[in-house]
C-alpha positions in Angstrom: 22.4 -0.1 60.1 22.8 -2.0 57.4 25.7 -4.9 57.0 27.9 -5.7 54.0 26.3 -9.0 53.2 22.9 -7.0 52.9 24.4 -4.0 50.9 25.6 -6.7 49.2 22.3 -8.4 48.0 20.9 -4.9 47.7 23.8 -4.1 45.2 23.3 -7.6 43.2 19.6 -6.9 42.8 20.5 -3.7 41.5 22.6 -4.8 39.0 20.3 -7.5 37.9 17.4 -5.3 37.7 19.6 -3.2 35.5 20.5 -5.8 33.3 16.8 -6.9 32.6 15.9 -3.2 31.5 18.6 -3.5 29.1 18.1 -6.4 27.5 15.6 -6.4 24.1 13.1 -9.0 23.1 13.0 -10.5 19.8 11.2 -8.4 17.1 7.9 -8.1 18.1 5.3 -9.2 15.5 1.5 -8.8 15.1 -0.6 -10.6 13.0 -3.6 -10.3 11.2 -5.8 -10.4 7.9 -6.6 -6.3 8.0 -5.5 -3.6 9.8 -7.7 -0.3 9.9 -6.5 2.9 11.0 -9.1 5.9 12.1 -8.8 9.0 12.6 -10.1 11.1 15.8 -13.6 11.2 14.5 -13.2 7.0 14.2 -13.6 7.2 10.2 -11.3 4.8 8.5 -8.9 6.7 6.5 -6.7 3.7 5.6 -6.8 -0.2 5.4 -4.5 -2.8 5.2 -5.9 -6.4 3.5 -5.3 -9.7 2.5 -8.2 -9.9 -0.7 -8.4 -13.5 -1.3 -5.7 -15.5 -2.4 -3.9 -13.6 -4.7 -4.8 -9.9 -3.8 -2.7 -7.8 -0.9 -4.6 -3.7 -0.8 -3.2 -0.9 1.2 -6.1 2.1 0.8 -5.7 5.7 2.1 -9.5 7.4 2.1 -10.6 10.7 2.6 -12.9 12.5 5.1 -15.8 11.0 3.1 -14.6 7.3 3.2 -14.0 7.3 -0.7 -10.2 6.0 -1.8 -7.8 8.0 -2.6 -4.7 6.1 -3.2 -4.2 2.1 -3.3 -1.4 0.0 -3.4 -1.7 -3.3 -3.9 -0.7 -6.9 -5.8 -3.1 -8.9 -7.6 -3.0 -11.5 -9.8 0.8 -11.4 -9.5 0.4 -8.0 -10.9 1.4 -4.7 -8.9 -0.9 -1.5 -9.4 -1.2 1.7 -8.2 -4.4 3.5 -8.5 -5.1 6.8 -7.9 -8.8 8.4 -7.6 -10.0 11.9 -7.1 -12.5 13.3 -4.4 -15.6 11.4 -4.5 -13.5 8.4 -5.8 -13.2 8.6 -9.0 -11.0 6.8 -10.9 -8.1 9.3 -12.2 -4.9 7.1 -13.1 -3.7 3.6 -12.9 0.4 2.1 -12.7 0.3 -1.6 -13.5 3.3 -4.2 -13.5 1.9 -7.0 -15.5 2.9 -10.8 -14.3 4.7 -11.5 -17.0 6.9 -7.0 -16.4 5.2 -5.7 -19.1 4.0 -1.5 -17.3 1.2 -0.1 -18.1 -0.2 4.0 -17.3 -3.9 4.9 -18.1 -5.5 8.2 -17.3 -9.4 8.9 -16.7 -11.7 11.6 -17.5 -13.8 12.9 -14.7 -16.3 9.8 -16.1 -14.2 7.4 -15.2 -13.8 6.3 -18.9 -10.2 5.6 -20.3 -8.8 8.6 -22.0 -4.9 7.9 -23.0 -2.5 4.6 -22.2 0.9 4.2 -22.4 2.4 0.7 -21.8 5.1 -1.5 -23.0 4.0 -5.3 -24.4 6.5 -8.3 -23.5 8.8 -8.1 -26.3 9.5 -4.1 -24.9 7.7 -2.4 -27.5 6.3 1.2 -26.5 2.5 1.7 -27.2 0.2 4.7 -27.0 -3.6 4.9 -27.7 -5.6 7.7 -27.3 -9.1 7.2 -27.0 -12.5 9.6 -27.6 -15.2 10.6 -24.6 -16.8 6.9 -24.5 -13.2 5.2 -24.1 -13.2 4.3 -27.7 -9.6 4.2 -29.3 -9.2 7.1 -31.7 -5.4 7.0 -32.1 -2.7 4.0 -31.5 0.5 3.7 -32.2 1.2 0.6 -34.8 3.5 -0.9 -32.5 6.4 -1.4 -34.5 
């Protein structure tokens, strides 16, 4: 049979043993210079980088390995970039150093077709540009 002063140790560990479970470690952190995540099949469908000094990448692939989406800095500039199957170069979203956005579009050859972006001073431009990324059209700018 068990006494009170061992029900009572019993009863102590208990309750300490439900105090540890509760408690919460500090945030937990990992670090490292890329991250890769793969699917079943052990392809690598995204990446996270450090590029250099200045250049931080976050790239979502396809089935085939080629990008599809990246987000990234470099240069103190933001972009976005988006590509088609086969990784082709579709559209880019830039955020200059210095604020100034900027949107160009891409034929299926990659070559630039049409850009809209804003210069420092906040004034709109547009060119449009012919099948070997030649500017056809611009806006003056004024």
């Amino acid at each position: 049979m068990i006494d009170a002063k061992n029900l009572m140790c019993v009863a102590a560990l208990g309750l300490a043993a439900i105090a540890l479970m509760g408690q919460r470690s500090g945030p937990r952190v990992v670090e490292a210079e890329r991250f890769v995540l793969r699917d079943a099949a052990g392809r690598t469908r995204a990446e996270l980088r450090v590029d250099g000094e200045q250049s931080v990448v976050l790239r979502f692939k396809d089935t085939d390995g080629m990008p599809r989406l990246t987000v990234g800095t470099e240069n103190s500039a933001a972009l976005i970039v988006l590509n088609e199957r086969g990784g082709k170069l579709r559209a880019g979203l830039v955020s200059l150093p210095h604020g100034a956005p900027g949107l160009t579009l891409y034929d299926k050859g990659g070559k630039p077709r049409a850009e809209l972006s804003l210069d420092r001073d906040g004034a709109a431009r547009l060119t449009l540009n012919d099948r070997n990324g030649l500017s056809t059209w611009k806006t003056t700018g004024r």
